[in-house]
One Martini backbone bead per residue (centre of mass of N, CA, C, O) as a GRO file, in nm:
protein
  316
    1UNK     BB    1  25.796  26.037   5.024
    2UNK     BB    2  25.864  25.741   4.899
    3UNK     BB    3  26.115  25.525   4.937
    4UNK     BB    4  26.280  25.345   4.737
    5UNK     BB    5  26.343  25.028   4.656
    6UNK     BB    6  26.610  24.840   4.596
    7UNK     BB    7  26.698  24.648   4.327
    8UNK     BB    8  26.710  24.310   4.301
    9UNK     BB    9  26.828  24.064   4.121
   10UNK     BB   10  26.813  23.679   4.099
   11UNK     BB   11  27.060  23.429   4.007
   12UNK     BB   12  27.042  23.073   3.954
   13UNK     BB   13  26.948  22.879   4.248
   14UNK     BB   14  26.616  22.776   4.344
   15UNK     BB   15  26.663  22.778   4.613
   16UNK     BB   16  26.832  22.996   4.698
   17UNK     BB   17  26.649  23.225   4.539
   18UNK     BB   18  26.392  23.204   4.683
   19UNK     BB   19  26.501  23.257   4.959
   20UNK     BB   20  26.630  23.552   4.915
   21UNK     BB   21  26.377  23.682   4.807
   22UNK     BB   22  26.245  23.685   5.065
   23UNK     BB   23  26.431  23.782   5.292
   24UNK     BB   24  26.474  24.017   5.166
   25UNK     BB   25  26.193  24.183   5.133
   26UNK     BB   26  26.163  24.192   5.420
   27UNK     BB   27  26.440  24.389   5.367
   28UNK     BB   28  26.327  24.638   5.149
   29UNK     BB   29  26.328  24.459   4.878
   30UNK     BB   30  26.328  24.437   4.523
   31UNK     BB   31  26.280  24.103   4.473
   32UNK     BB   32  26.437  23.866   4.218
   33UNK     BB   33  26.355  23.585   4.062
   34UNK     BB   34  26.530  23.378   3.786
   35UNK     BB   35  26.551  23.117   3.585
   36UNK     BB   36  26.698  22.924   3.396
   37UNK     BB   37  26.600  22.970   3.061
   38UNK     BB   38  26.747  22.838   2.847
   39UNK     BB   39  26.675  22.833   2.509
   40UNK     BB   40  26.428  23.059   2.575
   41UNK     BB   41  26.445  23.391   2.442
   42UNK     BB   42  26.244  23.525   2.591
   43UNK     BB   43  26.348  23.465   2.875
   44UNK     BB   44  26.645  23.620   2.793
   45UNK     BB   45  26.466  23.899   2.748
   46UNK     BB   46  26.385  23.910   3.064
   47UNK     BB   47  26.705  23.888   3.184
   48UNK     BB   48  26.753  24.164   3.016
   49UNK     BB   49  26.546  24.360   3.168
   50UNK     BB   50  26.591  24.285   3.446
   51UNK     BB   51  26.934  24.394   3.443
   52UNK     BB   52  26.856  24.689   3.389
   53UNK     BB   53  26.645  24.764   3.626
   54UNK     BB   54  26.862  24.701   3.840
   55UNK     BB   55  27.078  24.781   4.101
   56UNK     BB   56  27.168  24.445   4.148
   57UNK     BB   57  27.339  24.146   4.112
   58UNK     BB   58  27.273  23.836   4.186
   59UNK     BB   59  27.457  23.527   4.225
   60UNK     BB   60  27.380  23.173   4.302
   61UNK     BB   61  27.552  23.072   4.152
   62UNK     BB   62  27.807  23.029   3.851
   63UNK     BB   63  27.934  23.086   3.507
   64UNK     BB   64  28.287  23.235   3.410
   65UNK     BB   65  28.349  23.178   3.098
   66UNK     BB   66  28.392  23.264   2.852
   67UNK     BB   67  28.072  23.325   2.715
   68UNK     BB   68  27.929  23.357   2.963
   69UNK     BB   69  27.615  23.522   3.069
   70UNK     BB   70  27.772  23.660   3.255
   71UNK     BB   71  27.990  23.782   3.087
   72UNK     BB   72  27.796  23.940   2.945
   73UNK     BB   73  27.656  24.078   3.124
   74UNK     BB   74  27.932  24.267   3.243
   75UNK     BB   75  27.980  24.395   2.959
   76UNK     BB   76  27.724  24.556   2.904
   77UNK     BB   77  27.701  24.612   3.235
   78UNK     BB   78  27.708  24.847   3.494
   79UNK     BB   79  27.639  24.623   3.701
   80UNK     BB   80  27.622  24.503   3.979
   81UNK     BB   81  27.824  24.224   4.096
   82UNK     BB   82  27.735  23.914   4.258
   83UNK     BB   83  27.907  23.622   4.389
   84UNK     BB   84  27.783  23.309   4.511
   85UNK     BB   85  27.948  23.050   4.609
   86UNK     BB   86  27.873  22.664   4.681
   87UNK     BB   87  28.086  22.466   4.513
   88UNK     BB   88  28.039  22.294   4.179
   89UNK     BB   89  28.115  22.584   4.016
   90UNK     BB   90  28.429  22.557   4.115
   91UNK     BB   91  28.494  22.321   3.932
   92UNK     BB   92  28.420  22.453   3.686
   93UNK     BB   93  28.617  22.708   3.717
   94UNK     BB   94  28.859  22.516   3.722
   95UNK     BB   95  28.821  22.410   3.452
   96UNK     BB   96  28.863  22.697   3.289
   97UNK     BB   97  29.103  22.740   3.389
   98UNK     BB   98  29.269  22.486   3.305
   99UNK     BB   99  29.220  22.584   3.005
  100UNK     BB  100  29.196  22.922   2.968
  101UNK     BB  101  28.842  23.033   3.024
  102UNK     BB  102  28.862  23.244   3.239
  103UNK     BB  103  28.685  23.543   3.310
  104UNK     BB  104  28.799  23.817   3.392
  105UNK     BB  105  28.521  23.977   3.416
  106UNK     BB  106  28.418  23.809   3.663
  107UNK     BB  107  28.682  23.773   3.842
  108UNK     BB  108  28.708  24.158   3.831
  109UNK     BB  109  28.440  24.293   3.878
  110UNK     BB  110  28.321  24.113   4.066
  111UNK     BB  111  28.182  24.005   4.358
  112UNK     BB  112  28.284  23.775   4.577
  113UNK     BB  113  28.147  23.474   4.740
  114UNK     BB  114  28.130  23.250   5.018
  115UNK     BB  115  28.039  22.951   5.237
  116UNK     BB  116  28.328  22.860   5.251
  117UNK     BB  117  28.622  22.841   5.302
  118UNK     BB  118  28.759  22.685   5.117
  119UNK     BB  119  28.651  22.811   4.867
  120UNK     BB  120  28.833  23.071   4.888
  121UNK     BB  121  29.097  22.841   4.857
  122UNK     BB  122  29.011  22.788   4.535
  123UNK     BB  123  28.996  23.118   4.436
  124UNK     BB  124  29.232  23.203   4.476
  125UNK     BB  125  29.404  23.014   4.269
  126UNK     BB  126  29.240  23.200   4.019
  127UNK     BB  127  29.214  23.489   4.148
  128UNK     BB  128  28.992  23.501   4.339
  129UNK     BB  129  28.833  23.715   4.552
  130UNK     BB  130  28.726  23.647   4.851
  131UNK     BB  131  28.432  23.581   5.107
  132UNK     BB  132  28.278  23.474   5.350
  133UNK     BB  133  27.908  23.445   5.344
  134UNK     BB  134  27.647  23.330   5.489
  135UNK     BB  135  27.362  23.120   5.461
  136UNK     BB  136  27.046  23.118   5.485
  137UNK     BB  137  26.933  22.831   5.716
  138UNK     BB  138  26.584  22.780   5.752
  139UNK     BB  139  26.620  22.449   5.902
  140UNK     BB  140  26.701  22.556   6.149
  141UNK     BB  141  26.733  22.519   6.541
  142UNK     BB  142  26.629  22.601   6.864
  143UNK     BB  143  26.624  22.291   6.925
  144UNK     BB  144  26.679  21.992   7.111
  145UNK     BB  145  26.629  21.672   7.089
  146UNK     BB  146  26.676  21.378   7.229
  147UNK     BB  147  26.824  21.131   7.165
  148UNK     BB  148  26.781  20.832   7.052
  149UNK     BB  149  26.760  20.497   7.158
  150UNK     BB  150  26.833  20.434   6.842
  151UNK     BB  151  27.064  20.373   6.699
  152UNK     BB  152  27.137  20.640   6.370
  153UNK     BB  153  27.215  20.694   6.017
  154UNK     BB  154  27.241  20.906   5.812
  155UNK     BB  155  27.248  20.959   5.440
  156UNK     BB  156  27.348  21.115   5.162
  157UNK     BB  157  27.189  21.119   4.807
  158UNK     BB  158  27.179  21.183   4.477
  159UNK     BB  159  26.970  21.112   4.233
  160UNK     BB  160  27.170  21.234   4.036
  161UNK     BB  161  27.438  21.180   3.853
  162UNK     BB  162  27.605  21.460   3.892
  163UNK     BB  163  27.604  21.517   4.189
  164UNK     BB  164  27.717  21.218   4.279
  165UNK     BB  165  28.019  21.243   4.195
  166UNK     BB  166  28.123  21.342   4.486
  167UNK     BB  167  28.007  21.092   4.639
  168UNK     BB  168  28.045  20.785   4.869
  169UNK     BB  169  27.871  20.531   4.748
  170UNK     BB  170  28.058  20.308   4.841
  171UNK     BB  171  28.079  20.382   5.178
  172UNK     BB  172  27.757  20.344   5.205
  173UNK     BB  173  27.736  20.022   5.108
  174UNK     BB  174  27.962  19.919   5.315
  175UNK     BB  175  27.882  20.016   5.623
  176UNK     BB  176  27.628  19.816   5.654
  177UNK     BB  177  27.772  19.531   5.622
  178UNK     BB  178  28.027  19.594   5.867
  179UNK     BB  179  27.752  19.699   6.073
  180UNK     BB  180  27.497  19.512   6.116
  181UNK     BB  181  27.418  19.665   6.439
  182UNK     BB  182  27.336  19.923   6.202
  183UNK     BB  183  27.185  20.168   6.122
  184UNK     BB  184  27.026  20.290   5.824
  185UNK     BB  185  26.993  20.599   5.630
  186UNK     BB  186  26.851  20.706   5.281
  187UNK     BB  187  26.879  20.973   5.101
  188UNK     BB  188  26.675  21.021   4.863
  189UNK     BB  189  26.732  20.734   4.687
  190UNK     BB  190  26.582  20.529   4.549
  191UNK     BB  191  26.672  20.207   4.545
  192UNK     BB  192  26.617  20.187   4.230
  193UNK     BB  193  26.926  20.367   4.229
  194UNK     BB  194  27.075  20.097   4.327
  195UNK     BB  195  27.284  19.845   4.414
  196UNK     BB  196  27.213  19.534   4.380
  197UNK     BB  197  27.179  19.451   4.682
  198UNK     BB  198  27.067  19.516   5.012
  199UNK     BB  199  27.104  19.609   5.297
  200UNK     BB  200  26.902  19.572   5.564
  201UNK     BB  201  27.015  19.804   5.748
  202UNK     BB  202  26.956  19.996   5.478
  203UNK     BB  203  26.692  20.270   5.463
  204UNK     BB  204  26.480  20.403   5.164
  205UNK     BB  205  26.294  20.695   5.171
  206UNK     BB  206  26.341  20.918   4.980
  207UNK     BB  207  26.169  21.129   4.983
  208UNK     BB  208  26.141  21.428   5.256
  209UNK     BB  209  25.930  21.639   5.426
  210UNK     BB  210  26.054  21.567   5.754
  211UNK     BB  211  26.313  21.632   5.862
  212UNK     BB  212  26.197  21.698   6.205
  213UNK     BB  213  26.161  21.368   6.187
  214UNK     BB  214  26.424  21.236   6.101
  215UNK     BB  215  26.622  21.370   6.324
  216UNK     BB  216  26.506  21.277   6.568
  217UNK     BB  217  26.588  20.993   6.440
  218UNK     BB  218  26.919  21.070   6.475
  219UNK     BB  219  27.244  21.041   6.561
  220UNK     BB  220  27.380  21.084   6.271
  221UNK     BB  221  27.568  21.274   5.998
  222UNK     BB  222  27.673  21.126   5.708
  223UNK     BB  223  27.911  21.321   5.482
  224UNK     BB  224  28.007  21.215   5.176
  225UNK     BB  225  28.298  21.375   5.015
  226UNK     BB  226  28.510  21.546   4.752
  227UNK     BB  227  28.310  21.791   4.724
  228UNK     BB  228  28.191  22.135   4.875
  229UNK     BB  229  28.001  22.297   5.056
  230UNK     BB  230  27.811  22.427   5.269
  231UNK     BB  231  27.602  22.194   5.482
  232UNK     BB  232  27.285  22.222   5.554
  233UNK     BB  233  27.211  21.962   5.690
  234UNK     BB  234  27.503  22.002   5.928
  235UNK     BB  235  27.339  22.206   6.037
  236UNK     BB  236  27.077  22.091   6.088
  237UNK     BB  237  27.180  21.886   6.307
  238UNK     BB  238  27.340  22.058   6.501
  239UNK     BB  239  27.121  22.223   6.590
  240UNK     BB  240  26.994  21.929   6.687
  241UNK     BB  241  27.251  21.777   6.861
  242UNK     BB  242  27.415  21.615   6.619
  243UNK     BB  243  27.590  21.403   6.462
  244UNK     BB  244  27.908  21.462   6.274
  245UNK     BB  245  28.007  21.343   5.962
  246UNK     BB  246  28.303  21.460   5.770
  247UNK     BB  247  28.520  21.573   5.525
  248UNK     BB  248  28.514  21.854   5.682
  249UNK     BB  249  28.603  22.086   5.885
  250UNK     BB  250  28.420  22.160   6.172
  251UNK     BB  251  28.245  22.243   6.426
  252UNK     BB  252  28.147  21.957   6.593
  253UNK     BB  253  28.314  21.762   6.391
  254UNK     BB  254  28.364  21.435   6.225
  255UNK     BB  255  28.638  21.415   6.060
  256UNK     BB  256  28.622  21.206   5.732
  257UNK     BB  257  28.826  21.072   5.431
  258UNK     BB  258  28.784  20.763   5.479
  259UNK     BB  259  28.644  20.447   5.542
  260UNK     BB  260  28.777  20.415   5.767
  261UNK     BB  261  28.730  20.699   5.932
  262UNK     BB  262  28.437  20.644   5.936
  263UNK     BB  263  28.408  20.435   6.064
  264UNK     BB  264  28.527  20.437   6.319
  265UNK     BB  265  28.336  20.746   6.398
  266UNK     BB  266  28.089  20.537   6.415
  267UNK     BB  267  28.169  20.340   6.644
  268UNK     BB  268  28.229  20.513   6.844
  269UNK     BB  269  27.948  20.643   6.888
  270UNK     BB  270  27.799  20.355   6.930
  271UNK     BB  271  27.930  20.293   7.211
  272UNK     BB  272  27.854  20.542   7.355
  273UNK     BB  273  27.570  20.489   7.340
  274UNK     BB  274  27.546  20.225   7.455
  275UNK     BB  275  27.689  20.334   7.757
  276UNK     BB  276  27.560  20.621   7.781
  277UNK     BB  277  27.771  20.891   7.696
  278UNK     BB  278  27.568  21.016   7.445
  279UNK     BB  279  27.515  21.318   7.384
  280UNK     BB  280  27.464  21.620   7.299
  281UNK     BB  281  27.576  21.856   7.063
  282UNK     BB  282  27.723  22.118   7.167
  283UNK     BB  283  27.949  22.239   6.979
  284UNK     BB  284  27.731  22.240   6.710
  285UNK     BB  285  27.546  22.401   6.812
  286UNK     BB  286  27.693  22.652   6.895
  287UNK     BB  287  27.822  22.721   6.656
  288UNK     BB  288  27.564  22.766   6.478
  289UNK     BB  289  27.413  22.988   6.682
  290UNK     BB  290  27.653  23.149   6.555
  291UNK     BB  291  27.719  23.160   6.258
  292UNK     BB  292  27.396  23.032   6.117
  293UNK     BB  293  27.160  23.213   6.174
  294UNK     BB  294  26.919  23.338   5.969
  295UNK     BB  295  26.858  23.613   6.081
  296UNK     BB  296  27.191  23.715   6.049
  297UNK     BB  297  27.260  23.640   5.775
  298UNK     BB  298  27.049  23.819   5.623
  299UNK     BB  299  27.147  24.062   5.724
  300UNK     BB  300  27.410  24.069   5.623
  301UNK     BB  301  27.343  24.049   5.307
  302UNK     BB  302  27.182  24.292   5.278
  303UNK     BB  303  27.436  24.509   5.392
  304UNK     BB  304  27.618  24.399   5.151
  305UNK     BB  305  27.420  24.558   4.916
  306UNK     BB  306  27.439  24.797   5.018
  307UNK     BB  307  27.752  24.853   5.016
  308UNK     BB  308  27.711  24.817   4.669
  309UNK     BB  309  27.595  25.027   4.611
  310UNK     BB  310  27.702  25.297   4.752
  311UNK     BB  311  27.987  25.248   4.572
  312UNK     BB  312  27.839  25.271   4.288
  313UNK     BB  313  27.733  25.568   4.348
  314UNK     BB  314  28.035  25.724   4.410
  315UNK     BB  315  28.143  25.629   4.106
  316UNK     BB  316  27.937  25.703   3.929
   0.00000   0.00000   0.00000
């Protein structure tokens, strides 16, 4: 007889939902994602038939508050529950938390994971005990093509205008200005969501469908935030020898967290480029393929879900 399947449903973001439905199934789970229902009934009758039937609750990013849909569905059903934490998440449950609306019930019911160690200290100081596990970042690539001839800085800014709210979309139209022998890209924000004029020297290039081929002009890759998970893109820039300026600490990063050091570690890598000194960035290869190759990440979290239904299985 075939041995059953163990299932797993996933809620929260559809980028990492389906990306995680896909990697599980292929590692033997009856894996399903269902997408955020909205005010829809029947979609919230199919989430909670979908979590009657599940072996194990996973969410990608959730709301932790009293009354929010992860806390009732905690009170309703012993289904093991995980959160995995990725970013803006955080900075909601730390309002709910200074609020005093954070649910103890999520807070202390579920097993919590986080993709950045940062996310894990801001979430200890709400009470909650999380720990680091890598999310499978599908872009990564498995070689370097040589850095372009031409320096080059790409810049991300997203469309949304609530998405916006942690970029320093001031230091990104500021620093075409003040380095006009600096070419500039950014992505995905189309021109006109922008204030005009723009520098000439920067390009906007809209949504992106070949990062493979955008990397590959790119010699930097500039993540200016005030708040953060692990930044997908600057893996996967690392992954293929480019630099990068982010406002957070990681290996084979310049750190930079205001304007001027930003600027800063622009110019001096543009300087190295023209000199001929600057190189593939090896240290941050190096890290990407031990940290966070995809197919050693996805089977971390198979198996740490395996662990979650066995100790849930021992308690009866």
């Amino acid at each position: 007889m075939t041995e059953a399947r163990p299932r797993v449903l996933i809620l929260g973001l559809p980028y990492f939902g389906s990306m995680l439905s896909e990697v599980l199934a292929q590692r033997g789970w009856e894996a399903r994602f269902l997408a955020h229902p909205g005010r829809s009934p029947r979609a919230w009758l199919d989430v909670v038939a979908a979590v009657a039937r599940a072996d194990v609750l996973y969410l990608v990013s959730a709301r932790g508050e009293r009354g929010s849909p992860l806390d009732r569905l905690l009170r309703w059903w012993r289904v093991p529950a995980v959160v995995h934490w990725v970013g803006t998440d955080v900075l909601i449950a730390r309002e709910a938390y200074r609020k005093g609306a954070l649910s103890e019930i999520v807070a202390g019911s579920a097993l919590h994971w986080a993709d950045a160690p940062w996310l894990v200290d801001e979430l200890r100081e709400m009470g909650i005990r999380s720990e680091v596990v890598p999310l499978p970042v599908p872009g990564i690539a498995s070689g370097a093509p040589p850095l372009p001839a031409s320096f080059r800085v790409l810049f991300y800014l997203p469309v949304d205008a609530f998405d916006r709210e942690v970029f320093d979309m001031e230091t990104m139209l500021r620093l075409p200005r003040e380095l006009p022998d600096v070419a500039f890209v950014l992505i995905p924000s189309p021109a006109e969501s922008l204030p005009a004029p723009l520098p000439s020297n920067l390009e906007t290039l809209g949504w992106v469908t070949d990062m493979d081929a955008l990397y590959r002009e790119t010699t930097v890759l500039a993540r200016l935030v005030a708040h953060d998970g692990m930044p997908f893109m600057v893996l996967e820039a690392l992954s293929r020898g480019r630099h990068a300026v982010y406002s957070y600490e990681l290996p084979g990063v310049v750190q930079a967290q205001d304007y001027e050091a930003v600027k800063e570690a622009i110019t001096r890598l543009r300087d190295a480029h023209a000199q001929g000194h600057l190189g593939l960035n090896e240290a941050g290869m190096r890290w990407v393929a031990e940290s966070h190759a995809p197919g050693p990440a996805a089977d971390t979290i198979d198996r740490r879900l395996r662990e979650v239904l066995t100790r849930h299985a021992s308690r009866g």
